[in-house]
N, C-alpha and C positions, 0 to 999 in steps of 0.2 A: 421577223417580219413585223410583229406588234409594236416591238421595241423604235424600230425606224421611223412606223407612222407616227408613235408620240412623241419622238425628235422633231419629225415633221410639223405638227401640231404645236410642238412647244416652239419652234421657230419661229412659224407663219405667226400664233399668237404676238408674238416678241415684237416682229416686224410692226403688226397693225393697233399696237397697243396705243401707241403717239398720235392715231389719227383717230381715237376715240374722245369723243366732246369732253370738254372741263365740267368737275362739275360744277355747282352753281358753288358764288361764294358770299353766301350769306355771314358775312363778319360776326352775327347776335353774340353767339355759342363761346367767341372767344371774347367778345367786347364788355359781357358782363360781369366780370372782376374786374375789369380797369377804372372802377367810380374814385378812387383816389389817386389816379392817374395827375399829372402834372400841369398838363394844358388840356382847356375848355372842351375844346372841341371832342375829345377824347371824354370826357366825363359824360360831357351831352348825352353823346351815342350809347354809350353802354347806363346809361339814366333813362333810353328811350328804349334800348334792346333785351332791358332786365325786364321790364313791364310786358314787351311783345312777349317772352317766352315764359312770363308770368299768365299769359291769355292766351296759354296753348299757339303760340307762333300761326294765327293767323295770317294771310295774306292776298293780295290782289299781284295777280301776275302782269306780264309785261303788256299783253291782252286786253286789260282792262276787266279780268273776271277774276271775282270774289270765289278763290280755289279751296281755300279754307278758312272756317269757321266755327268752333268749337261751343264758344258761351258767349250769351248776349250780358249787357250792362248791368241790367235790374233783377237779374237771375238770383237763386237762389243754391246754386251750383255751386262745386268749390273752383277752385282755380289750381294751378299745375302743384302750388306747393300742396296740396291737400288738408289743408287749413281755412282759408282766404274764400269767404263767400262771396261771389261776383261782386253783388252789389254793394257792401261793406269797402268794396276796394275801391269802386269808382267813388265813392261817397269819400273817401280821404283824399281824393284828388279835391275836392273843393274843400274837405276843412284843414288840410294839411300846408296848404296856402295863403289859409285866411282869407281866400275868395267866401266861402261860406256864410261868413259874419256880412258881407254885403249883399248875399242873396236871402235876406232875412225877410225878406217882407213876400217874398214867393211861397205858395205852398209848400206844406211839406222839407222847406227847408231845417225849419227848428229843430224837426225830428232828427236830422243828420249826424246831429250833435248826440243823440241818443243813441247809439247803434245795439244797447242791451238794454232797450226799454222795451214799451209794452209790445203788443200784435198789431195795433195801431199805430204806435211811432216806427213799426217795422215798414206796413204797408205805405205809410205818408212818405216817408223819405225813399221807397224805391220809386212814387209817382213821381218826384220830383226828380229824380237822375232821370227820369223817361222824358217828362216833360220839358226840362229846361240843360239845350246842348253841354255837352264838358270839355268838348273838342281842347277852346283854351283854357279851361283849369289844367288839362290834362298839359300842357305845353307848360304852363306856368308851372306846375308842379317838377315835369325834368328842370327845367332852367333854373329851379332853386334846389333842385337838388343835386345839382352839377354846381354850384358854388358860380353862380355868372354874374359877374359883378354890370353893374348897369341895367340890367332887366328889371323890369316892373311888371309884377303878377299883373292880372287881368282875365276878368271874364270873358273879354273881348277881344278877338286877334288885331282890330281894328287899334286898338291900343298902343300894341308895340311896332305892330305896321307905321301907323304913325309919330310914332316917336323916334322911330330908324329916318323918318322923311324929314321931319320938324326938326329933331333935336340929335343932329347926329352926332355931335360931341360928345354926349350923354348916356346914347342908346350904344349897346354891345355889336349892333348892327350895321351893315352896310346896305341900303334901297339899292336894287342893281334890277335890269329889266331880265326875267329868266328867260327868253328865248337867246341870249346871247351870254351870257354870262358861265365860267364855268362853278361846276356846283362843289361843295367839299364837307367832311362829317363836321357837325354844327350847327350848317346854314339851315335856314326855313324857308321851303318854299311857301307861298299862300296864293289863295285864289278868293276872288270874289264869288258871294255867293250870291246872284240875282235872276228872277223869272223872267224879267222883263227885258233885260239887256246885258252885250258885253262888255266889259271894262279893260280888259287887256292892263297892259305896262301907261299907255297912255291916259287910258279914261282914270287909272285911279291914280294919276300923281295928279291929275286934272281935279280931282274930286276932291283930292287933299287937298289944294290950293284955293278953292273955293271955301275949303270949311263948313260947306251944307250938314252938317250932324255926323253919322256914322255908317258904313255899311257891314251889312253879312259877311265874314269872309271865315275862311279854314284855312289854317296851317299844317305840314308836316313837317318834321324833325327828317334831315337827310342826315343816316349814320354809316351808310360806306357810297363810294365811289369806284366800280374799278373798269375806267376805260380801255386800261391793257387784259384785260383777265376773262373776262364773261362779258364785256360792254353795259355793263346796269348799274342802276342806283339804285339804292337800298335806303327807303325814308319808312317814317312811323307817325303815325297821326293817334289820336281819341275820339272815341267816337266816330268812327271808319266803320260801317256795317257794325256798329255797339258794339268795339269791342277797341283796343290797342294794338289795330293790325299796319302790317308791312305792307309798302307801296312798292313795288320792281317799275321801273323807270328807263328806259333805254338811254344810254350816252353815249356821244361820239367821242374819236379817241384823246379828244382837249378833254371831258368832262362832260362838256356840254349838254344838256336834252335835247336827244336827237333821235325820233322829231321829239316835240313838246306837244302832248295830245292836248290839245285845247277844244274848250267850246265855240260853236259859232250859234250867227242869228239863224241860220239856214240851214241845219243840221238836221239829217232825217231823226226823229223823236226813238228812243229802245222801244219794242215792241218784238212781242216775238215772230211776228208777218215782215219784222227789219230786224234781225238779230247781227247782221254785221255790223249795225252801228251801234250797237250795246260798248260801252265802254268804261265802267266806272273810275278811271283816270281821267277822262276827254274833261276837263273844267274851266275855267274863266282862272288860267294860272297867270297873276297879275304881278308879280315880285320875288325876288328872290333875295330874303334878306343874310347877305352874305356877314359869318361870324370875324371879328374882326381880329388882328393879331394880336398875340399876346402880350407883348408891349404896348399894345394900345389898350384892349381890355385893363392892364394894369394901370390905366390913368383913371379909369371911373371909379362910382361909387361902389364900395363894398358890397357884395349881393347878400340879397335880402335871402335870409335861412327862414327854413319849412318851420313850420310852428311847430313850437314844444310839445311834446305830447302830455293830456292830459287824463289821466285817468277817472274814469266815473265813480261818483258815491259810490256805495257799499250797496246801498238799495237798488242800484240798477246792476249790479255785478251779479254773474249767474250764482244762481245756489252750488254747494258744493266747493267753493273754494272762499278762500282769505284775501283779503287786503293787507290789513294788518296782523300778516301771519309771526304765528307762536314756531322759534326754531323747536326740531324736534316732534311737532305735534303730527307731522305726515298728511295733513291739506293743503293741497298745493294750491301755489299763488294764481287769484286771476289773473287772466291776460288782459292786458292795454288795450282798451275796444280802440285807440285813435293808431295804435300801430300801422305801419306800412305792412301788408301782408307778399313780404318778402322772402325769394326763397332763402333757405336755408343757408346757403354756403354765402349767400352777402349779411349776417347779422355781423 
């Protein structure tokens, strides 16, 4: 009798197994050995998916709610590899670009450069990853470390936004409007970032064509797509709730963003007396700049590599170890304060 009911069981199991949900397919887990992959788009991703799961695989669900979040930017916390002090990491997204050397004239900058100096050059450079966004070092930093030929780092997303509009010959980009377009690992989507008003696809090729100065905007890095599988898109932004979190995106079965949580002028405001309209996706998503083919990528300029790492004097290096270590003496070598604190299985 017992034997039959577990036939029974093990059957009905069998039967109902195909109509239990997929599970989700977060590409990260497999996309981060492929950084010397062949094509762009491929390096991107797993340039953008090494870092998410370097910051404890935070993420914003399809929802629009901050589901997880582990370590802020300016922390003092280590990161997944158990080495890599928050802030130490974010601070190499600006020097590791050479954006740094241009933000020299802001607080706290100089200190960046110090990452084993005083208690002082410690506290000055986390004010400055708090006070001054990273969003695009952070973009600038995958794209040069994805080898993307035609990009030009930038503190400002505003930047290669417009250099995709202006100068598309040049740029690794294509300006495409994202409520229509479909999306692919690579592409950035970006959104305008303004208090006062929406800009959509329209207002900002309008504002580029004016040339008034520059606007606010954020970009994320989109690193899977799978409209036949789960229907989402898997993007990664800097500085996303201070940290390198994942964006889950809905797609229809072209790719598409479907829908596209956008801002409007008439949007009930988040409040928790309005918690349905909380949505930390809902933004002024104004372009979709799509990655271009590799044939074409290969007519640009050579991409610009992450700066050399340079090691600190001896006087700033911690007590306890060498620079110019004596084989055999058994003190070990300091570590590279400019190093990418990368895990393990990518050195």
């Amino acid at each position: 009798m017992y034997r039959c009911a577990l036939l029974v069981l093990l059957s009905l199991s069998a039967t109902l197994w195909p109509l239990r949900p997929a599970l989700a397919a977060d590409a990260c887990p497999a996309l981060r050995d492929q950084g010397a992959a062949a094509d762009a788009a491929t390096r991107i991703a797993a340039a953008a998916c090494t870092e998410n799961l370097l910051w404890f695989r935070p993420f914003i669900d399809t929802q629009g709610r901050l589901a997880s979040a582990v370590v802020s930017e300016a922390e003092t916390s280590r990161l997944q590899d158990g080495a890599t002090e928050t802030w130490r990491r974010t601070a190499s997204y600006w020097r590791d670009t050479g954006l740094l050397q241009r933000m020299s004239g802001f607080a706290g900058a100089q200190q960046c450069f110090d990452p084993y100096g005083s208690g002082y050059s410690a506290v000055a450079c986390r004010a400055f990853l708090i006070d001054n966004p990273w969003s695009a070092a952070f973009i600038s930093y995958v794209m040069m470390k994805a080898s993307v030929p035609g990009f030009r780092p930038s503190a400002s997303h505003y930047d290669y936004v417009r250099d995709a509009y202006r100068g598309a010959d040049q740029s690794p980009f294509q300006f495409l409007d994202p409520a229509s377009a479909t999306a692919s690992p690579g592409d950035l989507l970006c959104a305008v970032r303004s208090s006062n008003r929406v800009y959509g696809f329209s207002g900002l090729t309008a504002a580029l064509d004016a040339n008034n100065g520059s606007l606010n905007m954020h970009c994320d890095v989109v690193v899977a797509v799978n409209p036949g599988n789960d229907g989402k898109a898997y993007l990664i932004g800097g500085n996303v709730q201070q940290g390198a979190t994942m964006r889950l995106m809905a797609v229809n079965r072209n790719g598409q963003f479907w829908p596209l949580p956008l801002r409007s002028e008439t949007q009930v405001e988040c409040s928790p007396d309005t918690a349905s309209a909380c949505d930390m996706s809902k933004l002024d998503w104004a372009v979709l700049l799509k990655l271009k083919s590799e044939s074409a990528l290969a007519q640009l300029a050579p991409p610009t590599p992450l700066f050399a790492p340079q090691v600190a004097p001896a006087s700033l290096q911690p007590s306890g170890c060498c620079v110019q270590c004596v084989v055999g003496s058994g003190v070990p070598r300091c570590p590279n304060p400019n190093t990418p604190g990368i895990r393990p299985e990518q050195n």
